[in-house]
C-alpha positions in Angstrom: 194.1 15.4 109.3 197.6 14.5 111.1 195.4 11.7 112.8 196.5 7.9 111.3 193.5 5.3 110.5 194.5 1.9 110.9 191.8 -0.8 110.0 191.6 -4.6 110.9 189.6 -6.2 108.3 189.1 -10.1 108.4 186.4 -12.3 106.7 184.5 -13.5 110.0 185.9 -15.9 112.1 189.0 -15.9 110.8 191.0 -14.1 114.4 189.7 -10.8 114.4 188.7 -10.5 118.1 192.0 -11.9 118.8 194.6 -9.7 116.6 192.4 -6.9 118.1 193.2 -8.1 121.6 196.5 -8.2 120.4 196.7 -4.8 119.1 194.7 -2.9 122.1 197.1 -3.8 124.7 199.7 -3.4 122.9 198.8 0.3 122.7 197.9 0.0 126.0 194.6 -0.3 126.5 192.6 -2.9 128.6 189.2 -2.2 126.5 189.2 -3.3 123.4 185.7 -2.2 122.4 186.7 1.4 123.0 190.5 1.0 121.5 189.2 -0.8 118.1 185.5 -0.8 118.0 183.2 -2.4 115.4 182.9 0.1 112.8 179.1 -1.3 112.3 178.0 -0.2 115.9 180.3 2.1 116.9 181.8 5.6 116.0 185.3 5.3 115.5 186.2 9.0 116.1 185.0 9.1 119.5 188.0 7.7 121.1 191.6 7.8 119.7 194.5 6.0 121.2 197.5 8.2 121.4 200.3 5.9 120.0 203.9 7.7 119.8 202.8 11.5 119.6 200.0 10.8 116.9 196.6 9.8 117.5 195.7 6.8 115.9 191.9 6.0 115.3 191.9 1.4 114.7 188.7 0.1 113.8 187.4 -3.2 112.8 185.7 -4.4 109.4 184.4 -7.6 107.6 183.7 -5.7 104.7 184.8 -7.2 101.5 186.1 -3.7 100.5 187.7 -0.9 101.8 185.9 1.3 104.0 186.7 5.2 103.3 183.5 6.6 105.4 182.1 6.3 108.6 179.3 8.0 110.6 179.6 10.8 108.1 182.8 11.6 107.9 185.4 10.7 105.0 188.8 8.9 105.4 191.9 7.8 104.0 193.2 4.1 105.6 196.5 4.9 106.5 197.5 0.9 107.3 195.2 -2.2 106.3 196.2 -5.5 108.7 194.0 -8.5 106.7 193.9 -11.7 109.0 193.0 -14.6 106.8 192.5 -18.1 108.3 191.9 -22.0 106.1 188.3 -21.6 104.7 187.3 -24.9 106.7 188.5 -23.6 109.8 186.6 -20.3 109.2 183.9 -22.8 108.2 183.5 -24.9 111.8 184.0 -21.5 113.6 181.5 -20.1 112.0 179.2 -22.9 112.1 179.8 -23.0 115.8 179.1 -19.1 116.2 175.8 -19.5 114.6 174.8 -22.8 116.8 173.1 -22.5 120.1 176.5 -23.1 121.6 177.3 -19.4 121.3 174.4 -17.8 119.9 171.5 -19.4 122.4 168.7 -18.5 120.6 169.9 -19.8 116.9 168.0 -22.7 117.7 164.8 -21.2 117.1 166.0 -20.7 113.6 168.4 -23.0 112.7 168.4 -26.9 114.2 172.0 -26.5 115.0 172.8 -27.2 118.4 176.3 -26.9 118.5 179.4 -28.6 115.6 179.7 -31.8 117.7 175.8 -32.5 117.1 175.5 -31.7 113.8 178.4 -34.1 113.1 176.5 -36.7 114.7 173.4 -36.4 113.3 175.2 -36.7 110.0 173.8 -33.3 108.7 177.3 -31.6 108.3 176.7 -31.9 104.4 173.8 -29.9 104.3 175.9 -27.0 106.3 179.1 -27.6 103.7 177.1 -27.7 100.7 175.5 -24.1 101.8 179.0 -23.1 102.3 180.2 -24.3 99.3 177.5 -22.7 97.6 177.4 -19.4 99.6 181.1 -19.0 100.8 179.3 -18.2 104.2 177.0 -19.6 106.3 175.9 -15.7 107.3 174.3 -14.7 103.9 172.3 -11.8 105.3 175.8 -10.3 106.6 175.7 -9.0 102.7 178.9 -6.6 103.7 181.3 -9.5 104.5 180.4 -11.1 101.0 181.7 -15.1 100.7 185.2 -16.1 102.0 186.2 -16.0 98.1 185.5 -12.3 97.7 186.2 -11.1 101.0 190.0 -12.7 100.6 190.5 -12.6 97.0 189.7 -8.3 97.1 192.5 -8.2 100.1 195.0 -10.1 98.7 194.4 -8.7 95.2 194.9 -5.1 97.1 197.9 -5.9 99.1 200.0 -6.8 96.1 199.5 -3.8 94.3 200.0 -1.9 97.9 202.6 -3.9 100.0 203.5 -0.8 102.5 200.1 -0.1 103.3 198.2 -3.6 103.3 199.3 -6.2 105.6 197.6 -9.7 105.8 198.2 -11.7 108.4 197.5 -15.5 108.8 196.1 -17.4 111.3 198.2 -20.1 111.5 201.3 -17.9 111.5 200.3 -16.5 114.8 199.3 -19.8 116.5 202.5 -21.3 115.1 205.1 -18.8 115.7 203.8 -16.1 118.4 205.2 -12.7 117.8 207.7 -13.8 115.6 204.6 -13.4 112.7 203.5 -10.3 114.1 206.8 -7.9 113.9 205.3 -6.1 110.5 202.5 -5.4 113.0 205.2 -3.3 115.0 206.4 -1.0 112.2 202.8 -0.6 110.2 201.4 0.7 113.9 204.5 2.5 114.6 205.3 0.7 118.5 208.1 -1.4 119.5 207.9 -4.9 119.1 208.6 -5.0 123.1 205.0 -3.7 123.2 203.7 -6.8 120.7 204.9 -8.9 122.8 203.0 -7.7 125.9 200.2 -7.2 123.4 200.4 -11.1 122.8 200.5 -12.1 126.1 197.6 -10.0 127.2 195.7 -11.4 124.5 196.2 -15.1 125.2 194.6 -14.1 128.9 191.6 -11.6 127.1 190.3 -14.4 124.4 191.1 -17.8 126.6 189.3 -20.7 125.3 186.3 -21.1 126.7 184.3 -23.7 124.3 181.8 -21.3 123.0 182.6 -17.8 121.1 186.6 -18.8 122.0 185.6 -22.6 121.0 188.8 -24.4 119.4 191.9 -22.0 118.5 193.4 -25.0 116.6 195.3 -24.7 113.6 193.9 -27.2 110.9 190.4 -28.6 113.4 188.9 -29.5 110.0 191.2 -32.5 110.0 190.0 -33.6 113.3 186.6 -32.9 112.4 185.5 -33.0 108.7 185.9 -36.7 106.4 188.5 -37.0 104.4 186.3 -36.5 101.3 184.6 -32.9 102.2 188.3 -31.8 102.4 189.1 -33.2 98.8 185.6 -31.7 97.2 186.9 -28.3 98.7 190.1 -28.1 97.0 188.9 -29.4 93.7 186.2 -26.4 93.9 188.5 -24.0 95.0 192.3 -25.0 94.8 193.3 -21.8 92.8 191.9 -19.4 95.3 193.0 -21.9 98.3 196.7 -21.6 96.6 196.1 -17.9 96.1 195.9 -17.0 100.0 199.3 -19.7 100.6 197.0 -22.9 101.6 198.0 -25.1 98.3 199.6 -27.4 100.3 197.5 -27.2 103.9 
């Protein structure tokens, strides 16, 4: 098959949505869903995007391990991009995506109204804890494992295959633009020209909007989680926090 696979993994909440935004125009397309569909509800053969003179089928997982079939048909990844993000950022985000604020009826289920509440009611302990516990506050999503596995099988990978896995961080891309994304360039074979339009695009696609867009900040868990929730986390999980570069963040 001449046709290249390129996947975007991420552990949720970590900038998926965004790096695909990224990514979609930048082969330009203005539909994501079509260019780089959710590999859970979508088949990823029905619509390749012609990049140079190959056809390149993207997809996105939050598997905690490589995917090699889909919709009954076996594949070879050609490319891997891994976007990792801090574990308490992923935290909040994902604590925010399963609150009413962005998932409406959540409520029913969980007495989470939105981050801001359950910060004021004093119950953001009770979320940590199962977090801590869990690495996830979205156990029945059994496929994305915890943060722990999900980033500790990627990184584990990518040293042992450098030229085909790429992780990305978060941070990087907030910080410095299209200056982090330049491998991005080469491992999808288009100019960087087309990145940069990519990136630009993207800023407009996924603006914030306070709900499934909520912060885009680089280190909210300062603003938002005591001093001592921070400390308990790295003493539970400094090696793994040092393993994905955030010894020091």
């Amino acid at each position: 098959m001449n046709t290249k696979v390129i996947g975007l993994y991420s552990f949720p909440k970590s900038g998926n949505t965004w790096v695909r935004n990224i990514i979609s125009s930048a082969v330009g397309s203005d539909d994501v869903h079509t260019a780089i569909p959710d590999i859970y509800n979508s088949n990823i053969w029905e619509n390749p995007v012609t990049v140079g003179n190959r056809d390149v089928v993207f997809y996105k997982s939050h598997s905690r391990k490589e995917m090699t079939e889909a919709y009954g048909r076996q594949f070879k990844n050609t490319q891997i991009i891994y976007i990792v993000r801090h574990p308490l950022d992923v935290f909040l985000s994902q604590l925010n995506y399963i609150s009413d604020n962005v998932m409406g009826e959540a409520g029913a289920v969980l007495p989470c109204k939105s981050v801001d509440d359950v910060i004021s009611r004093g119950d953001i302990d009770l979320y940590f804890g199962a977090f801590c516990t869990f690495g996830t506050l979205q156990p029945r999503f059994e496929d994305a494992g915890s943060w722990v596995e999900n980033t500790q099988y990627w990184i584990t990978r990518q040293r042992s295959e450098p030229e085909r896995i790429l992780i990305l961080r978060y941070e990087d891309i907030s910080e410095y633009g299209i200056d982090a994304l330049k491998d991005v360039a080469t491992r999808i074979d288009t100019p960087e020209n087309n990145i940069a339009r990519g990136f630009e695009a993207a800023q407009n696609n996924t603006r914030l909007n306070g709900k499934f867009f909520w912060k885009q900040k680089v280190r909210n868990y300062r603003d938002l989680l005591r001093p001592e929730i921070v400390v308990r986390f790295r003493s539970l999980f400094d090696k793994q926090l040092a393993d994905v570069g955030y010894a020091e963040d």
